[in-house]
Each structure stands twice: as structure tokens, then as C-alpha cells.
C-alpha positions in Angstrom: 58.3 -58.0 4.6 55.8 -59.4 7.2 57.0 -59.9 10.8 56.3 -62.7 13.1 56.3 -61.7 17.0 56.1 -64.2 20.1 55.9 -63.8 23.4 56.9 -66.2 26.1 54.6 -65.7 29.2 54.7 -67.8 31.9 51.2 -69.5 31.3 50.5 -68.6 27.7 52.7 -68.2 24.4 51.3 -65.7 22.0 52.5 -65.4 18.7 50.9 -62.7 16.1 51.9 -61.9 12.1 52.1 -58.9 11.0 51.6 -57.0 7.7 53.6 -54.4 6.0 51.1 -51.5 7.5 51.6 -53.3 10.9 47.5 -54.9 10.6 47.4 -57.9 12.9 46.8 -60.4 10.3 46.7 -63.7 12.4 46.9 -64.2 15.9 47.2 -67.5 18.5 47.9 -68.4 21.7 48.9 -71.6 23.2 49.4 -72.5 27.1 53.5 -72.2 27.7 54.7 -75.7 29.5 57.0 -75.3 32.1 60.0 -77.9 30.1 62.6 -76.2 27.7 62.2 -79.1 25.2 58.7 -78.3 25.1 59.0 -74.4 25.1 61.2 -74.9 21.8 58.4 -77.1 20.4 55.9 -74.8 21.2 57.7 -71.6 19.5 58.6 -73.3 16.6 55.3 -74.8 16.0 53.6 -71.6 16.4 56.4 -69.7 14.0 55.7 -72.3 11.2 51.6 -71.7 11.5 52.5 -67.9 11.0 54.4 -68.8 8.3 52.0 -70.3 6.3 49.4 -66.8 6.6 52.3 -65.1 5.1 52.7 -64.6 1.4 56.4 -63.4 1.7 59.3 -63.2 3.9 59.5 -63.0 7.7 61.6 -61.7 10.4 61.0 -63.1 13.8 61.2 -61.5 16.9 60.5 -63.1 20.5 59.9 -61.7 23.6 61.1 -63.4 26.5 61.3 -63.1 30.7 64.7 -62.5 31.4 67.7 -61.3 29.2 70.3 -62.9 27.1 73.7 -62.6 28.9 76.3 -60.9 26.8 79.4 -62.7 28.4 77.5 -67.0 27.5 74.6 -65.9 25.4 72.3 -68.1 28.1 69.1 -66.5 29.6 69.0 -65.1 32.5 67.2 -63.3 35.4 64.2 -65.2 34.0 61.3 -65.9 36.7 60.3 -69.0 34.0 63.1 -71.2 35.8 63.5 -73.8 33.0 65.2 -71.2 30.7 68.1 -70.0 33.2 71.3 -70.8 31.4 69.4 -72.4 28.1 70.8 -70.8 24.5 67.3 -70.1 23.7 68.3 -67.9 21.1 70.5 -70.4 19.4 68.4 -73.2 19.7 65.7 -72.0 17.8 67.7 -70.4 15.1 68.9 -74.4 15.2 65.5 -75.2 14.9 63.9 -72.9 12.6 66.8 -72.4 10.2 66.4 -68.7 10.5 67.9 -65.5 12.5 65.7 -64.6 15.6 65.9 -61.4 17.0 65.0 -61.7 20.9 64.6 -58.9 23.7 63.4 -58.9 27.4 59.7 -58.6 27.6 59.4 -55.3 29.5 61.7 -53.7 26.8 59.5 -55.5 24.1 56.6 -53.7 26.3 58.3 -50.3 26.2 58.7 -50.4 22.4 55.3 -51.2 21.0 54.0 -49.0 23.3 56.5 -46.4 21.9 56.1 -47.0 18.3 52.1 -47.6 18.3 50.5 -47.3 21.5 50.1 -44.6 24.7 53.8 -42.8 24.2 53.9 -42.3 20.6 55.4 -39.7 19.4 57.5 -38.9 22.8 61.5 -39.1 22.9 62.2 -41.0 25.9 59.7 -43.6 26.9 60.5 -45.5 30.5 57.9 -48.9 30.0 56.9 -50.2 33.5 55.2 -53.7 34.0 53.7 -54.5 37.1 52.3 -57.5 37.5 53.6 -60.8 38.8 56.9 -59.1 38.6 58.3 -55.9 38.2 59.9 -54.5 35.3 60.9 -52.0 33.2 62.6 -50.6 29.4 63.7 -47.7 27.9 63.3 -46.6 24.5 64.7 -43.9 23.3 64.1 -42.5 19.6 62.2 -45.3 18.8 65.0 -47.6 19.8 65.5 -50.1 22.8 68.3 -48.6 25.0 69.7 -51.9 26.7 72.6 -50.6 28.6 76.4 -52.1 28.7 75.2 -55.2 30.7 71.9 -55.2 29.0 69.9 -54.3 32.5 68.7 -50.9 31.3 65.2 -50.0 32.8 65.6 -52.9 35.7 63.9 -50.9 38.1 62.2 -53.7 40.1 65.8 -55.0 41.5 66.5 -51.3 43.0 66.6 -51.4 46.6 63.6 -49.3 47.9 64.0 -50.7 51.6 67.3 -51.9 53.1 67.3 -54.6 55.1 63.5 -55.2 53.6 61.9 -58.1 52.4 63.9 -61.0 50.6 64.3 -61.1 47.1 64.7 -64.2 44.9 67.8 -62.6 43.3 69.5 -62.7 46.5 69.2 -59.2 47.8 66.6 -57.5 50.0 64.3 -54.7 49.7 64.0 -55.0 46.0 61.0 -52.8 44.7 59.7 -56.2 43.1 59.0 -57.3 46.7 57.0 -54.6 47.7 54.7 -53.8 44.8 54.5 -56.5 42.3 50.7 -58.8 42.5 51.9 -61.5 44.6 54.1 -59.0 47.0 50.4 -56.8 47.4 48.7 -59.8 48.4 51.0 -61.1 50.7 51.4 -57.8 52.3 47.3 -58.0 52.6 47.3 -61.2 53.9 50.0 -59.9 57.2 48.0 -57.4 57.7 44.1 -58.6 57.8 45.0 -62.0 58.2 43.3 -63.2 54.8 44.2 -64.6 51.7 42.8 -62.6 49.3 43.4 -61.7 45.2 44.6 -58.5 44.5 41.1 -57.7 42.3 39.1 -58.3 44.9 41.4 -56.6 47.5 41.1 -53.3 45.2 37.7 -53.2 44.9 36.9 -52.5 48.5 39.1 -50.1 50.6 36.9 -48.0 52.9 38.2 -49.8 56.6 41.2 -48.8 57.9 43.5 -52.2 57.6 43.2 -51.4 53.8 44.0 -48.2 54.2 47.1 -48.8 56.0 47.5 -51.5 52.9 46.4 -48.9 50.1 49.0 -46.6 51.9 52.3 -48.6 52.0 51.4 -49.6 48.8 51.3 -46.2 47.3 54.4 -44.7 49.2 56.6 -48.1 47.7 55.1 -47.1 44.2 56.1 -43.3 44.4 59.5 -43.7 46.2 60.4 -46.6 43.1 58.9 -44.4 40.2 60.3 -41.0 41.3 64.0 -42.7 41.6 63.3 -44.1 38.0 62.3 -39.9 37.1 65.0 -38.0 38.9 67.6 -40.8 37.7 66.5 -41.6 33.7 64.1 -37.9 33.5 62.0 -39.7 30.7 59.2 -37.7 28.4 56.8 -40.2 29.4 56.6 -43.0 32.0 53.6 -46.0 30.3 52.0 -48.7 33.1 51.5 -52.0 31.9 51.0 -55.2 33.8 47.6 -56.6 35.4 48.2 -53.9 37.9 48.6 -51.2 35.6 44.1 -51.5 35.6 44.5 -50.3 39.2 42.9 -46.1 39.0 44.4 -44.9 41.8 47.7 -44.9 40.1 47.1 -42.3 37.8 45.7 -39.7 40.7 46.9 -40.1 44.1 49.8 -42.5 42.3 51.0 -39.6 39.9 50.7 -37.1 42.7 52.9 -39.2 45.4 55.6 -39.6 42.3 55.4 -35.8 42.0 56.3 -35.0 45.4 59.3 -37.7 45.9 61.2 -36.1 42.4 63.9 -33.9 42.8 62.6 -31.3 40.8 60.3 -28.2 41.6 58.7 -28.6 37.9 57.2 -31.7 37.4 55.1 -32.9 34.6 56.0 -36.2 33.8 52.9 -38.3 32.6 52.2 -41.3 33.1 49.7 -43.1 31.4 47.9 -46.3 31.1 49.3 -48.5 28.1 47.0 -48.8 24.5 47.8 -52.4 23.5 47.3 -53.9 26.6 48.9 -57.5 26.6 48.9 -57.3 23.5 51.9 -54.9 23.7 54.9 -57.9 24.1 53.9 -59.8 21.3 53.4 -56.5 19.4 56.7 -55.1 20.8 58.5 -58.8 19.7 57.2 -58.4 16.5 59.0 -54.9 15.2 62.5 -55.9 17.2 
């Protein structure tokens, strides 16, 4: 049986096939088109190329921001807007004339990376991705642990900072506003007084405004992480996300972590993901 994954990004759509042995045997990626119309277009289009590599059956899985609601069976908490309160799922089993299999990209994230990449072979594996947002899945066994409501592993929506900054999902002091890539600008940006990209903010943090930036960012990181630990106690906590490349996560990061859990043994690692962004599509693929 080969197995088709795709994952819905926000500016690109990847899809990959898969072999029996799990060998990548085609990949491609296409830019992702902000119109739902267009988005079911794209998915199919890119399923029926795969198709044609295979020389048997398929399954198809697909990543995708946000999560299906189990009380409609519409997306949402999706940051792609266009998809809130779509039956994505539906619609392209419509469409393709086949079942779909489709899971929130973090958890998607969390199981590649559990099955083939940095936490095989671990029990409980806690998948962080930090990047334009934040995220997070749990797999446990090898399987995706959802939860009742399907929110399992949501860690950026956990309030680090009451009465801190705004959140789009209506709340305040969400961890997501504090340490995803467009919070760690902003944040840089208040404090120096210029716009800056988070790579070039990292590579130069000698004066004492980034410091102060390096500083807040680190204590948001450790107080978030460590809440995730002394709550869920996983085997292994993986980083992926553009800001999962940052090195000072996995020393003065770890260490910070260390000190905020409730523990007096702690061991937890926390590694740097294998598959890179590969891992969603990957993940997508072996739902």
C-alpha cells in the first residue's frame, strides 16, 4: 500500500508519496492560495499527480492548520482564515472519491517525528512547533493522543501572562503571543525601536537591549515548556518550527525549563527535530 501525505501551509502545499519501506518516492510543492475553492483544487490536483507515481493503492493523509471540530466536522482554530467553518474533510472525499484521513499539523509534526525522526523509539513524545505560531501534539505509543475535544498538546493557547498581550482567539497572555516569530519581532521592535527579522535579530546579541530581548524571551519559553512537563511528564519533548534552528534553546533553553519543573530529577530531553519541514507532510502521510 503506498501512502500519499499533504500538508497545508500557509504559503506552500506539499504533498509527498510514499513506498511500502516508507522511501520518499516523489515529492512537490506548490504555493497554497489564500481561496477555499482554490485550496481544494490545489490538494486534489496534487493527490492525482501522486497517484499516477504509484503502482498500487493509496491512503491519503492531510495535514492541516487547525482541527476538525467533533460537534460540525468544520475546521477550526485555523490561522489560514479561509478554512474556518469549511468541511474540508468532506469536500475532498467529494472530490477525490476516496476516504481522507486528516490531523492538525503540529500532531502530524509530533508523529513523524515519533515514528522516524529525533524521538524514535521514546513512549511519550510532546511535538512543539514554533514558528509563525505555536503549537503542539502528543503521541503516545506511536499513536496521536487527540484528547475528548481534540485540543490535546495546545500548549500555545495556555495563559503564561494574565492580563498579557491579546490573543486572536480572544484571550490574553496566550504563550503564542509571547514566543512565536512574529510575537519575537514585535517584542524587538518595542524595545530597540526597529523592525527587524527574527534571523537577523538572533545573530547579534552582545548590547544590552537584546539582552533584555534574549531574556524575556527565554523566561516565556521555560515558564510555557516546564507547565507542558510537570503537566503531560513526556519521555521526550522534539522542537520544530523555523525557531526550533535557534541554539540557545537547547542550553540556556533546556536549563531554564529544568529549573521552572516541579520535580527535583529532571532529565527530560529536548531535541531538535530530524525531518525538518519535511516532518508534516511526512507525519500526514502515515495518519
Amino acid at each position: 500500500m503506498f501512502k500519499i501525505g499533504i500538508d497545508l501551509g500557509g504559503t506552500k502545499t506539499e504533498g509527498v508519496l510514499l513506498g511500502e519501506d516508507y522511501e520518499i518516492i516523489e515529492r512537490k510543492r506548490v504555493p497554497t492560495v489564500q481561496d477555499y475553492k482554490k485550496i481544494i483544487e490545489t490538494i486534489s490536483s496534487l493527490v492525482n499527480d501522486l497517484k499516477s507515481s504509484a503502482s498500487g493503492k493509496t491512503t491519503i493523509g492531510v495535514c492541516t492548520p487547525g482541527i476538525i471540530s467533533q460537534k460540525t466536522g468544520l475546521i477550526k482554530n485555523s490561522n489560514t482564515q479561509c478554512l474556518i467553518g469549511m468541511p474540508l474533510q468532506k469536500d475532498l472525499e467529494r472530490k477525490l472519491g476516496q476516504r481522507i484521513l486528516m490531523e492538525n499539523d503540529a500532531n502530524c509534526f509530533a508523529m513523524a517525528e515519533a515514528l522516524l525522526g529525533a524521538a524514535k523509539n521514546y513512549g511519550v513524545v510532546f511535538g512543539v512547533i514554533m514558528g509563525t505560531g505555536v503549537g503542539g501534539g502528543i503521541v503516545i505509543n506511536g499513536k496521536i493522543h487527540g484528547g475528548r475535544s481534540s485540543i490535546a498538546g495546545e500548549w500555545g493557547h495556555h495563559i503564561i501572562r494574565p492580563h498579557g498581550n491579546k490573543c486572536y482567539c480572544g484571550k490574553s497572555g496566550c504563550v503564542e503571543t509571547y514566543i512565536s516569530g512574529p510575537a519575537l519581532e514585535r517584542r524587538w521592535k518595542e524595545i530597540t525601536g526597529k523592525p527587524q527579522s527574527l534571523a537577523a535579530i538572533i545573530e547579534n546579541l552582545s548590547n544590552t537591549k537584546a539582552k533584555e530581548w534574549k531574556k524575556e524571551f527565554l523566561e516565556n519559553f521555560a515558564i510555557g515548556l516546564a507547565n507542558v512537563i510537570n503537566i503531560l511528564d513526556p519521555d521526550v519533548v522534539v522542537l520544530g518550527g523555523g525557531l526550533s534552528n535557534i541554539p540557545f534553546l537547547y542550553d540556556e533553553g533546556k536549563r531554564l525549563v529544568y529549573k521552572n519543573v516541579f520535580s527535583d530529577l529532571v532529565d527530560t530531553p529536548i531535541l531538535k527535530n530530524k525531518l525538518g519541514d519535511s516532518a508534516g507532510v511526512i507525519g500526514a502521510s502515515l495518519l
